[in-house]
N, C-alpha and C positions, 0 to 999 in steps of 0.2 A: 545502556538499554535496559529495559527492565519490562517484562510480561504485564499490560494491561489488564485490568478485571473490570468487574462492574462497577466498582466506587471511582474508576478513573472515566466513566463516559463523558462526563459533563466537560472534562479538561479535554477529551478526543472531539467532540462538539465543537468547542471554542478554537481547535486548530484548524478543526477541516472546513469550518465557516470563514478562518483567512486564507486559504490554501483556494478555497473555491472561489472568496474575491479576488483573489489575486487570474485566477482563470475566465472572472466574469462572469460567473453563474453565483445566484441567491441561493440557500440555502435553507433549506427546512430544519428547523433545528431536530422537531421531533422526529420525521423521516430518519435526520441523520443519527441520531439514538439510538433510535428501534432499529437499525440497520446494526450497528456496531454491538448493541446487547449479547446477539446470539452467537457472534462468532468468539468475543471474549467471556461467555459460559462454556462453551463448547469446540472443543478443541478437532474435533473430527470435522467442524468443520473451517478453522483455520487459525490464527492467530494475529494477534495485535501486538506491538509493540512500542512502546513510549521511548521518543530517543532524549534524552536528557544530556544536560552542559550545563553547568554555573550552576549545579544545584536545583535546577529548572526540565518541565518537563518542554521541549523546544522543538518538538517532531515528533511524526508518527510514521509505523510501518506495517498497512496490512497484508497478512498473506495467506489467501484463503484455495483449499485443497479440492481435487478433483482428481480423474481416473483418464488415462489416454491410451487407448487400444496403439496408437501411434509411436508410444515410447513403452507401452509394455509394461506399465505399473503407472503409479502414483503422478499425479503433475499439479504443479500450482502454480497461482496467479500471483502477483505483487500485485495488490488493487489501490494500492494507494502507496506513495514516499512523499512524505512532507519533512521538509526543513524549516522555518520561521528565517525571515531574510537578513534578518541581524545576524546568523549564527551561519551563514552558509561561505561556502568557501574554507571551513576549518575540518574539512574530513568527513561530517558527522553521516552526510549521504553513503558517502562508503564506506564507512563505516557499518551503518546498519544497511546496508545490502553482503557484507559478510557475514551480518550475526544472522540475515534470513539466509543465509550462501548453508553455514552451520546448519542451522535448523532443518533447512533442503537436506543435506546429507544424512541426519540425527534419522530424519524419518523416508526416507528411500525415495526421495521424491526422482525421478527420474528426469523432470525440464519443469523451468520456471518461465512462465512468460510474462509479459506485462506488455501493456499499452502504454506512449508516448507520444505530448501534441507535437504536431508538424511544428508550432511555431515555437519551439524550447526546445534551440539546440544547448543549452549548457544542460540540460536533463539528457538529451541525447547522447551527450559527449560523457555525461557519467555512465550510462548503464551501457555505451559502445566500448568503453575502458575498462570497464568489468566483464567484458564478455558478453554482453548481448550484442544478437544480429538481428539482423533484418532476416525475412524468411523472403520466397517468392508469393507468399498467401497474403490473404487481407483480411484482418480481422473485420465481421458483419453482423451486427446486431440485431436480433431482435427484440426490441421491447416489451415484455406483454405485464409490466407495473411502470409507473411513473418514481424518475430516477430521484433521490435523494435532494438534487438540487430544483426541483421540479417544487413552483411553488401552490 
């Protein structure tokens, strides 16, 4: 694992453009840039991370910070774990959900959550194995920009 910066956007681009076809959503490449810029300048407001194997960089993991009157300090999101499908099955997911698990404690984060599609139970079965649950709430969007995959 190694802390993404701005000279790594183009390679965070090129994974979350397979990551998203494999989901079935098109991908804007610049959306997904300009999206990724600010949080890997800017740490306050969260973090990126390149997951590497074989000398490659093979996965990404963002995880971007916020405040929850609910837990009483600090709370952040996992907005993205990408694996590359060659490489999955060798840990590397759980891997880097320890090194965000770390980084969660480093900076007081109090709860991580993240969203999960209904139809990816082996994504389920990892972050159920790690400790994540299901809540009785439902996460509900409101839109007000057009999302990344949004062409």
């Amino acid at each position: 694992m190694s802390r993404a910066g701005p000279d790594d956007v183009a390679r965070l681009v090129e994974l979350m453009t397979e990551f998203y076809a494999e989901a079935g959503f098109p991908l804007n490449p610049e959306r997904a840039a300009a999206a990724f810029i600010p949080v890997v300048e800017r740490p306050e407001l969260g973090y990126v991370w390149l997951v590497r194997a074989d000398g490659a960089s093979v996965g990404y993991v963002v995880l971007t910070l916020c405040y929850s009157l609910e837990y009483g300090g600090r709370s952040a999101y996992v907005d993205d774990l990408f694996i590359r499908a060659p490489y999955r099955g060798r840990g590397l997911g759980r891997s880097a959900l320890e090194h965000v698990r770390r980084a969660c404690e480093a900076l007081e984060i109090r709860a991580a959550h993240l969203e999960v599609d209904r139809a990816d139970p082996a994504a389920q079965a990892l972050y159920r194995g790690f400790g994540f649950v299901e809540t009785d709430r439902q996460l509900l969007t409101l839109a007000l920009a057009s999302p990344a995959h949004a062409t």
